[in-house]
N, C-alpha and C positions, 0 to 999 in steps of 0.2 A: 504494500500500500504506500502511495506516495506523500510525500508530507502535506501537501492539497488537500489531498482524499482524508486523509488523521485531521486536518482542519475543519475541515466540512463535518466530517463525524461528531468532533466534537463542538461545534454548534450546532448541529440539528437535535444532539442530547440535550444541549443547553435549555433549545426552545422547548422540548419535550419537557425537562424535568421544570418549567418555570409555568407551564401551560397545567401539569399535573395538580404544581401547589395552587395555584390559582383558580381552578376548577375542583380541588378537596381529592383529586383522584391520585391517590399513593402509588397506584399499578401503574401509572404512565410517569408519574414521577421518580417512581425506582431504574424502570426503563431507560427514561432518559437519563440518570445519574450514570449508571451502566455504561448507555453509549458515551455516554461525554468521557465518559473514565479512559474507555477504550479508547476513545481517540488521542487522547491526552498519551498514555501510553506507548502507542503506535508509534507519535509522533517523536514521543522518545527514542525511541527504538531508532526511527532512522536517520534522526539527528546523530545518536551514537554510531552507526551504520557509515553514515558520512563521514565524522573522526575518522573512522577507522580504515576507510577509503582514504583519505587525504594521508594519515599519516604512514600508512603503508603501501601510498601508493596504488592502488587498484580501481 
């Protein structure tokens, strides 16, 4: 997944989990906590990914 795609992730969890509170529904707000985590994650991941390209070269 590209660091785009990990951004978009996690905004579309963002709007989920702020649409859940906002509407009292826990299930779309766990949801979106979830996605946003994941993308948050993701993004990690290929930020370190990147490091590891640059500094070795690949």
């Amino acid at each position: 997944m590209s660091k785009g795609k990990a951004k978009a992730k996690q905004i579309k969890g963002k709007i989920k989990e702020t649409l859940g509170k906002a509407t009292g529904d826990k299930s779309t707000e766990r949801e979106g906590r979830g996605e946003h985590l994941t993308g948050k994650a993701r993004e990690a991941a290929e930020k370190a990914a990147d490091k590891a390209r640059k500094r070795f070269g690949h």
